[in-house]
C-alpha positions as semicolon CSV with decimal commas, in nm:
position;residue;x (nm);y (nm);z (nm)
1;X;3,269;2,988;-1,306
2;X;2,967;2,755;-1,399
3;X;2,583;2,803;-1,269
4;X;2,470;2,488;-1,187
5;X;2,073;2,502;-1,198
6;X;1,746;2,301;-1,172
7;X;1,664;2,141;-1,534
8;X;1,309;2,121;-1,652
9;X;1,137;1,896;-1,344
10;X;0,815;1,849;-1,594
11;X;0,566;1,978;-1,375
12;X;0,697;2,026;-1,042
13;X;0,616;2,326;-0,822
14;X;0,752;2,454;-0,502
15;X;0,910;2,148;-0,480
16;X;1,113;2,082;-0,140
17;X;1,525;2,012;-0,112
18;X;1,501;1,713;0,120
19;X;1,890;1,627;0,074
20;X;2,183;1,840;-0,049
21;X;2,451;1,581;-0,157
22;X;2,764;1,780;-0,218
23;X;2,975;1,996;-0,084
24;X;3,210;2,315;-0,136
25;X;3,528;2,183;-0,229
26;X;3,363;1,828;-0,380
27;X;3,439;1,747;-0,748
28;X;3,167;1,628;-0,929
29;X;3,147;1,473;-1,248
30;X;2,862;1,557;-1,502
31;X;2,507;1,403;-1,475
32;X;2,610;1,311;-1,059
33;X;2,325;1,415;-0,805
34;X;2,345;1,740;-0,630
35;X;2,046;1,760;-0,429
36;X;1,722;1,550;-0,384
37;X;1,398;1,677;-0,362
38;X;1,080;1,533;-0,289
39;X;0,669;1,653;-0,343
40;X;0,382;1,478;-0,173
41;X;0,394;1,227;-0,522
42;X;0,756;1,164;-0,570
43;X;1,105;1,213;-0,477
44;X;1,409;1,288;-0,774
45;X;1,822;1,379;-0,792
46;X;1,902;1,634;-0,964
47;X;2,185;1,555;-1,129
48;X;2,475;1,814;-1,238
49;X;2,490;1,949;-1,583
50;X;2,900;1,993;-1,613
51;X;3,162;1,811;-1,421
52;X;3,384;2,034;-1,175
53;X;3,448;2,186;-0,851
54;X;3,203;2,294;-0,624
55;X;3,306;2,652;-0,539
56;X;2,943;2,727;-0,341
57;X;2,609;2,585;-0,243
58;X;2,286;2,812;-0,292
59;X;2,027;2,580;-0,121
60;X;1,950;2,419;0,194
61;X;1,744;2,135;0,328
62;X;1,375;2,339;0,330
63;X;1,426;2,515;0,042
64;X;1,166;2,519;-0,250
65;X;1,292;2,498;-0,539
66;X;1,175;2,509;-0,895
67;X;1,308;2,499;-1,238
68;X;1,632;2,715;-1,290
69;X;1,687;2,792;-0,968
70;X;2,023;2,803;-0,910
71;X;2,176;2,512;-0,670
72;X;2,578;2,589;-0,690
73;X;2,847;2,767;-0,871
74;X;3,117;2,529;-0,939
75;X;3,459;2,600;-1,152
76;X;3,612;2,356;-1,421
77;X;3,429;2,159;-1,694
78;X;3,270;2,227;-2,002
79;X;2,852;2,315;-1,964
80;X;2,627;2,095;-2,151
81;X;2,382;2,225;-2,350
82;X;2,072;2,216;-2,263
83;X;2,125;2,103;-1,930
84;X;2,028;1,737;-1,849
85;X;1,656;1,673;-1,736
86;X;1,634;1,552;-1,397
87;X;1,646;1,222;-1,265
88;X;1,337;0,992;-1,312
89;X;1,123;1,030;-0,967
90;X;1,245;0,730;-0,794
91;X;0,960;0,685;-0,554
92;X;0,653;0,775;-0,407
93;X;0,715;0,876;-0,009
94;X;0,515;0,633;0,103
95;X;0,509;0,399;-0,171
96;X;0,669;0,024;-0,251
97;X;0,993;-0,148;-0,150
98;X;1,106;-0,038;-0,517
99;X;0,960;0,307;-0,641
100;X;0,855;0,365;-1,002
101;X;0,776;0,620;-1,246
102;X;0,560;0,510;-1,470
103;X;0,718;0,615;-1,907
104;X;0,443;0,706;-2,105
105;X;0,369;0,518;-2,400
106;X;0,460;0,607;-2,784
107;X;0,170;0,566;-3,006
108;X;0,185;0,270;-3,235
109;X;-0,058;0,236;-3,527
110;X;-0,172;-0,128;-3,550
111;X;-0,079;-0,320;-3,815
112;X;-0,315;-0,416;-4,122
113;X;-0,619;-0,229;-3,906
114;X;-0,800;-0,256;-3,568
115;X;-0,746;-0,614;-3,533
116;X;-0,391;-0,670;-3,663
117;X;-0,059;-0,676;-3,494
118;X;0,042;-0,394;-3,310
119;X;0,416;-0,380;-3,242
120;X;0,474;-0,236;-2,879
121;X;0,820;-0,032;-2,853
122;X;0,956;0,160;-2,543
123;X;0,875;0,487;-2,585
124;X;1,051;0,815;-2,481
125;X;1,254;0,760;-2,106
126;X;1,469;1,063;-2,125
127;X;1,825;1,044;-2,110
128;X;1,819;0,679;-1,982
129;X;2,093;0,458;-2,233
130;X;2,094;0,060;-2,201
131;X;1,891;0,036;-1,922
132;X;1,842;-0,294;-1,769
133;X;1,506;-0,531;-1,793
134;X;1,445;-0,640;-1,414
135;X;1,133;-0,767;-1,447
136;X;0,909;-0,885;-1,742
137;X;0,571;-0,834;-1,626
138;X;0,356;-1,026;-1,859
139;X;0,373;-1,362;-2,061
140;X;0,270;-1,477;-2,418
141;X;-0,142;-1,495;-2,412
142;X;-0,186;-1,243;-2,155
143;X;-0,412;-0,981;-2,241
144;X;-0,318;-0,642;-2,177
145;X;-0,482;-0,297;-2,147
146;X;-0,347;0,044;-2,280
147;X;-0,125;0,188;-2,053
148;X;-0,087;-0,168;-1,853
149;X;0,287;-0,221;-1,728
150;X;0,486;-0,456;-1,954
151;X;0,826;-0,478;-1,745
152;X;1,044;-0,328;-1,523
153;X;1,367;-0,155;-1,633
154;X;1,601;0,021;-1,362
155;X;1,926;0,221;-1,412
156;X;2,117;0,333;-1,061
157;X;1,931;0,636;-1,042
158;X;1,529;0,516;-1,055
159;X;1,300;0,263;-1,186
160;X;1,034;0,261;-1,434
161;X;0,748;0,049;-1,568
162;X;0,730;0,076;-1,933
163;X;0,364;0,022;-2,034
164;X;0,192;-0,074;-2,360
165;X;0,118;0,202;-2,631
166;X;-0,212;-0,070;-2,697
167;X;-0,470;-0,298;-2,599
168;X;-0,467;-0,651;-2,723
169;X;-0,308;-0,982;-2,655
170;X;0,040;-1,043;-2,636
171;X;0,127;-1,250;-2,942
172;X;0,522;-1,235;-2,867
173;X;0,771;-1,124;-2,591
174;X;1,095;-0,980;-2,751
175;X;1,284;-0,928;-2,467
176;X;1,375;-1,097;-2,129
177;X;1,515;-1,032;-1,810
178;X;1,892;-0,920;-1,823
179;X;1,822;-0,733;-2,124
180;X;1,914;-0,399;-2,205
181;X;1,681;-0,121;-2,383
182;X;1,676;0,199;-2,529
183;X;1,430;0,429;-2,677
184;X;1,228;0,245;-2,982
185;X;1,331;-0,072;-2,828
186;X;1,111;-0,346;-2,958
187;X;0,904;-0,518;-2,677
188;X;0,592;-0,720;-2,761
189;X;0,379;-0,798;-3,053
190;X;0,009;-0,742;-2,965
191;X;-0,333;-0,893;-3,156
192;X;-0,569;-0,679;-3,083
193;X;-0,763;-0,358;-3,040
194;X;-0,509;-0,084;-3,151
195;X;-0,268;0,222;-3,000
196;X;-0,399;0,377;-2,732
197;X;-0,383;0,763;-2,709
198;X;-0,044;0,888;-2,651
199;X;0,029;1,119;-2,380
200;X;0,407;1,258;-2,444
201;X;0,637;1,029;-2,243
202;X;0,800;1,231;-1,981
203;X;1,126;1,207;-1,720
204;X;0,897;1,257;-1,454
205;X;0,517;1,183;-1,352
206;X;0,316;1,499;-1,321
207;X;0,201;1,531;-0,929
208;X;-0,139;1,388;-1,014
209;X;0,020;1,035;-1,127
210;X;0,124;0,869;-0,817
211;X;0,396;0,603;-0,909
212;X;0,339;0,257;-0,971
213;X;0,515;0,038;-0,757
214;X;0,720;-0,255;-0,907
215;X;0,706;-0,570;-0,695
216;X;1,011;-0,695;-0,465
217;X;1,043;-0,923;-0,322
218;X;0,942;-0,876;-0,122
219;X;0,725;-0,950;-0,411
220;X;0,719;-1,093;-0,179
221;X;0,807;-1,266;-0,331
222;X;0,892;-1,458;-0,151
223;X;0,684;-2,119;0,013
224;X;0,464;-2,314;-0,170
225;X;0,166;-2,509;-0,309
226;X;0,093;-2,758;-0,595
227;X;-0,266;-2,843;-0,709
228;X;-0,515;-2,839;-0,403
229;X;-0,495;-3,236;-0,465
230;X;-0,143;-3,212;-0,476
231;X;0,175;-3,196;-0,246
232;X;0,407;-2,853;-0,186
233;X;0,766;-2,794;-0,112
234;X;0,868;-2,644;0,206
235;X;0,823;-2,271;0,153
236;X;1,124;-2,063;0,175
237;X;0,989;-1,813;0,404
238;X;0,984;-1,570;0,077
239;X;0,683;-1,232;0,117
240;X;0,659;-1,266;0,497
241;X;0,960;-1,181;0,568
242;X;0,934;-0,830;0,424
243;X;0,584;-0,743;0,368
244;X;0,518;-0,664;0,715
245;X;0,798;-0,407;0,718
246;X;0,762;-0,052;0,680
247;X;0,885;0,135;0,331
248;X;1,258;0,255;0,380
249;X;1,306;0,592;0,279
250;X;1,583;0,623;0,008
251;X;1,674;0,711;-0,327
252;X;1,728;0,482;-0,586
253;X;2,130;0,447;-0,602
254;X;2,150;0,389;-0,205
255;X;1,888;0,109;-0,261
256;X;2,107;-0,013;-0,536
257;X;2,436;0,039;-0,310
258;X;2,259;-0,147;-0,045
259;X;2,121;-0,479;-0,240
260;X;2,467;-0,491;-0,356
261;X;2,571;-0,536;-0,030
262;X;2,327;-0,749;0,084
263;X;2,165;-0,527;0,321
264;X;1,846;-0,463;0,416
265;X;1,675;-0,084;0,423
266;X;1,413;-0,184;0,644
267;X;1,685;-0,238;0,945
268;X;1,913;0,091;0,869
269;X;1,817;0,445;1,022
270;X;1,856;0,687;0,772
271;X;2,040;1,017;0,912
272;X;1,927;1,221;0,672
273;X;1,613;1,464;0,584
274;X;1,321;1,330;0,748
275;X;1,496;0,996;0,840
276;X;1,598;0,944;0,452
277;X;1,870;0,674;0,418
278;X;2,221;0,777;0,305
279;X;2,457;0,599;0,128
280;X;2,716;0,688;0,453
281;X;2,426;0,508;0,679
282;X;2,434;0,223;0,491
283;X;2,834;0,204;0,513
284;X;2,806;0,273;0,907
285;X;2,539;-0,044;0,914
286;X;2,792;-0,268;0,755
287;X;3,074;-0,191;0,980
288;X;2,851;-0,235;1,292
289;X;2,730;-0,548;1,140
290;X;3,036;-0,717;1,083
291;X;3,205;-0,602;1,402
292;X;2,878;-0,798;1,563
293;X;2,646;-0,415;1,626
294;X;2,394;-0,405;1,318
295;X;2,213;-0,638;1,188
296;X;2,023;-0,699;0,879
297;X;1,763;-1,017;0,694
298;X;1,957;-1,071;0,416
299;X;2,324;-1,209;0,383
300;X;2,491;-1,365;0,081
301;X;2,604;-1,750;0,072
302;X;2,975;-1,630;0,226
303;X;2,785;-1,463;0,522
304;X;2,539;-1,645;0,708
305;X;2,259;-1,431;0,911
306;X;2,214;-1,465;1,253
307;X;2,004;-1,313;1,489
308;X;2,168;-0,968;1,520
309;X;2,160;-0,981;1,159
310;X;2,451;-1,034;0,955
311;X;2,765;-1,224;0,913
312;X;2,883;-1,482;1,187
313;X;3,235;-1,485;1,147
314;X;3,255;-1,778;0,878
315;X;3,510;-1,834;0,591
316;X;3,402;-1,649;0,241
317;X;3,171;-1,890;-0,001
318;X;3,432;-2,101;-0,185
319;X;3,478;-1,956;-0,523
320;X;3,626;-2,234;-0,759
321;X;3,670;-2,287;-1,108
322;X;3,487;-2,626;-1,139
323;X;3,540;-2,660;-1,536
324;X;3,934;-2,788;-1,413
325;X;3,733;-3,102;-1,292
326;X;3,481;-3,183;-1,598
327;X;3,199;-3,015;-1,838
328;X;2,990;-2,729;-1,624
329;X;2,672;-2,587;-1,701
330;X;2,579;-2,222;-1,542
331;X;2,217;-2,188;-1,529
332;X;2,069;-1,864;-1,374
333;X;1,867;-1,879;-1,058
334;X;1,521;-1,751;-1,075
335;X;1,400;-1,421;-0,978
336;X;1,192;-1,624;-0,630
337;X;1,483;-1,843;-0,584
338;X;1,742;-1,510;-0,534
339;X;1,491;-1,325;-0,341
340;X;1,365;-1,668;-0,161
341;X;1,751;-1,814;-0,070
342;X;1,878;-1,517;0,185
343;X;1,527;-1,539;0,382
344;X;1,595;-1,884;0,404
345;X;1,954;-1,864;0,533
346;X;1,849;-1,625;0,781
347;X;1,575;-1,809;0,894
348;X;1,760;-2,100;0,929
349;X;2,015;-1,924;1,166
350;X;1,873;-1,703;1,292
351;X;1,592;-1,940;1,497
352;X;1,657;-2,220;1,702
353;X;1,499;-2,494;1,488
354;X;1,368;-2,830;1,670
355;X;1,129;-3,076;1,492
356;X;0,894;-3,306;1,680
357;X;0,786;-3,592;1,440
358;X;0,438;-3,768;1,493
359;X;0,219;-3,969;1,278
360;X;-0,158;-3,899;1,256
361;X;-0,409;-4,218;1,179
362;X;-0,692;-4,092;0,871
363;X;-0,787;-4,397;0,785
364;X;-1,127;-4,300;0,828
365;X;-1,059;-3,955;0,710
366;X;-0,974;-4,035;0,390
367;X;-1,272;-4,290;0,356
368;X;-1,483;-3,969;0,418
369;X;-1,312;-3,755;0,214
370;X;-1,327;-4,022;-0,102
371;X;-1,714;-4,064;-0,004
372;X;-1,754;-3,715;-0,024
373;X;-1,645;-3,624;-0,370
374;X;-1,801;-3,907;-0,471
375;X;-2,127;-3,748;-0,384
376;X;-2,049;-3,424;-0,512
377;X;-1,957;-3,625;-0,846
378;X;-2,294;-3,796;-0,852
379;X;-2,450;-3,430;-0,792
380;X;-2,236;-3,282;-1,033
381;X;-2,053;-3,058;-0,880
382;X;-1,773;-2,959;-0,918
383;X;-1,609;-2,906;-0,600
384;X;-1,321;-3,162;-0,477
385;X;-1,232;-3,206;-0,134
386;X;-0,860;-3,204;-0,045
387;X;-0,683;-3,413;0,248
388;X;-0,438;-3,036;0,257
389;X;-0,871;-2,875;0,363
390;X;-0,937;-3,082;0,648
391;X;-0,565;-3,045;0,815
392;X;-0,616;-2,681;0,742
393;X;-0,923;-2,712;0,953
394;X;-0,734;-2,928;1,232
395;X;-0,465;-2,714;1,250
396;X;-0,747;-2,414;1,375
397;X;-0,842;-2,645;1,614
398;X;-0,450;-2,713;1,756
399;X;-0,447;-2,349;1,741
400;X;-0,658;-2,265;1,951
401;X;-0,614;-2,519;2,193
402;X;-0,212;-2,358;2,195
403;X;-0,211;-2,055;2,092
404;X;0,159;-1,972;2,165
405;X;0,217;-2,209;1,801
406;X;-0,045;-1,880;1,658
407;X;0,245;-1,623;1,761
408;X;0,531;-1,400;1,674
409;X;0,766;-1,255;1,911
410;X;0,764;-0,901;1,849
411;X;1,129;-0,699;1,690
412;X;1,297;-0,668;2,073
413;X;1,209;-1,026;2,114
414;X;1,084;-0,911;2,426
415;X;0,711;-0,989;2,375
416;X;0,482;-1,285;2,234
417;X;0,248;-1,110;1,998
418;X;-0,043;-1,375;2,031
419;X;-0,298;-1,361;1,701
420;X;-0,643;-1,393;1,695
421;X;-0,735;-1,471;1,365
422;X;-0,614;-1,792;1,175
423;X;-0,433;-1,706;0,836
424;X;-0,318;-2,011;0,682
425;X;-0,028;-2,048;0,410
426;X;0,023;-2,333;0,172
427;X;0,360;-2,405;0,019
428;X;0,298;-2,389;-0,388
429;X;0,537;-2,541;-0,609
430;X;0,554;-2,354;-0,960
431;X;0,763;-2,338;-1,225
432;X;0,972;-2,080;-1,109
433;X;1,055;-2,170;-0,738
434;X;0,821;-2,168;-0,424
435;X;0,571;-1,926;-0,323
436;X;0,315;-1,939;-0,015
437;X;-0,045;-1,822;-0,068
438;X;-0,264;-1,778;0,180
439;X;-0,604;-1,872;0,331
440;X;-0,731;-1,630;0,541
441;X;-0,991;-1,698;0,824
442;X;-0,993;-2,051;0,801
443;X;-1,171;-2,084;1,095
444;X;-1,469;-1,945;0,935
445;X;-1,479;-2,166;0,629
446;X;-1,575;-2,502;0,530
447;X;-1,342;-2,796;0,411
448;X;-1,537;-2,792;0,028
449;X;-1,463;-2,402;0,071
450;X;-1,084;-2,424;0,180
451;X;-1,023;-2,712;-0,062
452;X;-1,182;-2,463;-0,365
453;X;-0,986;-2,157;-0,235
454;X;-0,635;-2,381;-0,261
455;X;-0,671;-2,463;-0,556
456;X;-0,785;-2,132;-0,732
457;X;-0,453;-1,996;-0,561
458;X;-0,206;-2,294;-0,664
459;X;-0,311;-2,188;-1,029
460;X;-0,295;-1,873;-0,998
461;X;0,093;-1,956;-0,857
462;X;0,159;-2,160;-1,103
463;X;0,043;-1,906;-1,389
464;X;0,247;-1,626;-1,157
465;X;-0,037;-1,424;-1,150
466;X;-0,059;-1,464;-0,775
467;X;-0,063;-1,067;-0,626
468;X;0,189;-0,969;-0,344
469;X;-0,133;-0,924;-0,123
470;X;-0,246;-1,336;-0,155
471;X;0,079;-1,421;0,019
472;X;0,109;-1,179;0,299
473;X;-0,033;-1,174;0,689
474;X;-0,021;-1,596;0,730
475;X;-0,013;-1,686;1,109
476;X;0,092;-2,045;1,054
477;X;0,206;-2,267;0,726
478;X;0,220;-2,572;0,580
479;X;0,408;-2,782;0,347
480;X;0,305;-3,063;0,231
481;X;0,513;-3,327;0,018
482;X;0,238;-3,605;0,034
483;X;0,228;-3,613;-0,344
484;X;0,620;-3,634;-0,422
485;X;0,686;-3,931;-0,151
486;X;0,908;-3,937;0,181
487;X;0,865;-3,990;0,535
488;X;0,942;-3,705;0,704
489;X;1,182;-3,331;0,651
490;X;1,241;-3,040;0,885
491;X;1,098;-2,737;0,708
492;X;1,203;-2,441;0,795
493;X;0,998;-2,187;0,964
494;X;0,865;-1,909;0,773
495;X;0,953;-1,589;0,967
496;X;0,829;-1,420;1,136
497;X;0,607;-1,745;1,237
498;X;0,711;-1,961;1,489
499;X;0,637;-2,309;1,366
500;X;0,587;-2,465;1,003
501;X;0,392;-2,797;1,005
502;X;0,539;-3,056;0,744
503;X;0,303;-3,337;0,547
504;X;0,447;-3,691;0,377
505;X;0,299;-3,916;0,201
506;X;0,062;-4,123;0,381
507;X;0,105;-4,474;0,415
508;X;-0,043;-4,790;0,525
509;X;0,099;-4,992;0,838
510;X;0,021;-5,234;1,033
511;X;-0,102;-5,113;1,358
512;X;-0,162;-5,326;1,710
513;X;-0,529;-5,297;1,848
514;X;-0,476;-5,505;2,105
515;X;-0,583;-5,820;1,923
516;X;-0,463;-5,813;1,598
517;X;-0,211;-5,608;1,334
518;X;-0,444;-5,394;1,108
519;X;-0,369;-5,206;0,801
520;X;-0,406;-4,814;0,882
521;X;-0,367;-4,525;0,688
522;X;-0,101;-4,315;0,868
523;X;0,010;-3,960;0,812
524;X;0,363;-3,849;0,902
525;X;0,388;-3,520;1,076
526;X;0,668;-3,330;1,107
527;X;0,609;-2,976;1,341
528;X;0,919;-2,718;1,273
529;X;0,910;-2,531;1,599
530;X;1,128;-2,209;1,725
531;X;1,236;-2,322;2,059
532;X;1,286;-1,927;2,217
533;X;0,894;-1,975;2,227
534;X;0,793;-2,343;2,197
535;X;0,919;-2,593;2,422
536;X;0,948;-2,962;2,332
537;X;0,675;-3,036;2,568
538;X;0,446;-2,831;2,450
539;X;0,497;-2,908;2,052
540;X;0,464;-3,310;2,186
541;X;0,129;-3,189;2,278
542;X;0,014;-2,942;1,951
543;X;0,131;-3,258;1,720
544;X;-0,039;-3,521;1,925
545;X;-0,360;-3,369;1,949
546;X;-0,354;-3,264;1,585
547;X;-0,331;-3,618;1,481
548;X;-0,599;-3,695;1,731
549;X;-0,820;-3,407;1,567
550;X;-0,719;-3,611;1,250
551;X;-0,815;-3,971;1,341
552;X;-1,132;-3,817;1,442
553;X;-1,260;-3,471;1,281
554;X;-1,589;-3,483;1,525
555;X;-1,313;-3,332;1,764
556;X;-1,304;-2,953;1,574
557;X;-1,708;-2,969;1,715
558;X;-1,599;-2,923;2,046
């Protein structure tokens, strides 16, 4: 007979049994979780230290436990000794989509003094063997602090940020994402001000260190915008489809079970200890989905989303082997593009789509708009008025005139959940895929304002340093393709908006004025609308009277 107890839980106090995951009778195999526990910082597995048959269970959901208290006596198996440490914490109650414990850093004495290179390593992550990178948080020329995040690594019990041992700038990245890392892994070559102090990395945070949280994808993720100047793909609906949604409660492997599946956390009720999701929950929600009861916002290509959620019945994604018909190239998808692609599938089935397509006259617009930069370039300053500034500000006044186009329906679909305030996102184009940032009270700002705030945002896309918090909370979007050419698309509506405005590439045609054909500047419009709120006639009259806002800015006065 084998004591199976609580390993050293660094230090962890009183600390509650939230789940028990086994039963008598259950084999388990060494190093699989027996119970989870939680504090008010973090919640861990504790894994088992011997593999065998669970013969009895000496805790219960509300019991305190702390290190060597004995959780069950099971028979079979050969003890390990010392017994395993616990599971990394895998997340903070109520903290980020993905939780994090954050490895403390191994000290690393720079190289040829202060100002040399300094060779950054991972330090100490317990018993954690090729792990792998899921996110590499920094770039060549990026300064970092001690103790800043590097990357992301995750194994199917918890993930961790690995921070820097020192200050300085990153000279070179040695690893990517995909890789796999141990202990004394190399990860970055720093120039700068030397190792920082090194606290002794540890399994698990102490409960002072609230965990970091590693972006998803949310970051997110995941639309778009090029320069301020420039034109932006139609955003793919990427961080506002999940940043509005409450954290699930789970434990790292069922959040690893359930992106496997395709399945989102935020749409499964968890059955367990204080509504914790199971992995049995997340089985139930796939049977109900595909037998047409569950539902969920993320679906791979073979199983298209609709609006209860998840598959609709169609054939699985064709799997072929295209090298039989000529020379292939696999190239991998970026990190927005896979979190940005099942948002957009849903999106796309999920809402009725309809586009109304209308052109918008700024002829004299964009006389104004090239007569005011001129002046500020006279003055000498530096701010540069954008044609994307004043439809921002036109769009406010369309808003208000209907604010149904300002709306979401509410998770019943039941209710219109009319906003008051006038958030504005941009489709970005960057190297990596499409993001949205976002302009908030636009109504409140100027066009030389707006047009400044765009572009500081675009860059900051571009460079990826744009925060999950610049692309959440938008009430209505745009994408503009004016700078890449075209006439006119259907976007598709960035949930959980209702409409999506679309900008080409202005023109000039001849235009009737009753006497003569004259050359006007003319703006093709093209208004992506969900038809459960919007009805044709009423989008007819949001595009016209944005183009007449257009033709005429005096109009926003009123």
């Amino acid at each position: 007979m084998i004591e199976l107890k609580v390993p050293d839980i660094g230090d962890f106090k009183d600390v509650e049994v939230i789940e028990v995951l086994v039963k008598p009778g259950d084999t388990v195999a060494a190093d699989q979780s027996l119970i989870t526990i939680e504090s008010d910082k973090a919640s861990m597995e504790i894994p088992s230290s011997t593999a065998g048959v669970i013969k009895e269970i000496k805790v219960k959901v509300g019991d305190k436990i702390n290190q060597g208290t004995l959780i069950a006596t099971a028979e079979g198996g050969d003890a390990k000794a010392p017994a395993p440490a616990a599971a990394v914490p895998s997340e903070a109650t109520p903290a980020p989509e993905v939780a994090v414990a954050s490895a403390g850093p191994t000290p690393v004495a720079p190289v040829g003094g202060r100002g040399g290179s300094i060779e950054v390593a991972v330090p100490d992550i317990g018993d954690f063997k090729d792990v792998e990178i899921i996110e590499v948080l920094v770039k060549v020329g990026d300064t970092v602090a001690a103790d800043q995040s590097l990357l992301t690594i995750e194994s199917d019990k918890a993930s961790m940020e690995i921070p820097s041992s020192a200050a300085g700038v990153v000279k070179e990245l040695k690893v990517k994402v995909g890789d796999k890392v141990n202990k004394g892994s190399p990860i970055a070559t720093l120039e700068g001000q030397g190792a920082a102090p090194a606290p002794q990395a540890a399994s698990a945070p102490s409960p002072e260190s609230a965990p970091k949280a590693a972006v998803a994808p949310a970051d997110v993720p995941a639309a778009v915008s090029a320069p301020a100047s420039a034109p932006a793909l139609a955003p793919p609906a990427i961080v506002a489809a999940t940043t509005d949604q409450t954290i699930p409660h789970a434990s790292p492997s069922v959040r690893k079970f359930a992106r496997e599946l395709g399945v989102d956390l935020n749409r499964v009720k968890g059955s367990g200890a204080k509504d914790r999701i199971t992995q049995e929950d997340v089985q139930a929600f796939v049977k109900a989905a595909l037998a047409g009861g569950g539902a969920t916002t993320a679906a791979s290509p073979g199983t298209m989303a609709t609006s209860s959620g998840f598959g609709a019945g169609w054939p699985a994604w064709p799997s072929l082997d295209f090298a039989k018909f000529g020379a292939t190239e696999t190239v991998a998808l970026s990190r927005i593009k896979k979190i940005s692609g099942p948002n957009l599938a849903r999106n796309w089935a999920s809402i009725p789509h309809v586009t109304q397509f209308d052109e918008a006259d700024i002829t004299e617009l964009e006389d104004f708009r090239k007569s005011a930069n001129e002046a500020y370039a006279k003055k000498k300053d530096p701010a540069k008025v954008t044609m994307l500034a004043f439809v921002m500000k036109a769009c406010v006044s369309a808003l208000k005139q209907f604010p149904a186009v300002n709306s979401s329906l509410d998770g019943d679909g039941a209710n219109l959940i009319l906003k008051k305030y006038y958030h504005l996102g941009f489709a970005a184009d960057t190297p990596n895929g499409l993001v949205v940032p976002v302009i908030r009270d636009v109504d409140q700002k100027g066009v030389a304002e707006i047009a400044k705030e765009t572009a500081e945002l675009a860059a900051q896309a571009r460079a990826g340093k744009l925060g999950p918090a610049a692309m959440q909370g938008a009430s209505f979007t745009i994408s503009s393709l004016g700078g890449v050419g075209g006439t006119f698309f259907t976007p598709i509506i960035n949930a959980p908006e209702v409409a999506i405005l679309g900008l080409s590439k202005s023109d000039f045609k001849p235009k009737w004025d009753g006497k003569t054909f004259e050359p006007r500047l003319i703006l093709p419009l093209s208004l992506s609308y969900d038809h459960r709120v919007i009805d044709g006639a009423q989008a007819a009259r949001f595009t016209t009277y944005l183009a007449e806002v257009l033709s005429d800015m005096r109009r926003v006065l009123l």
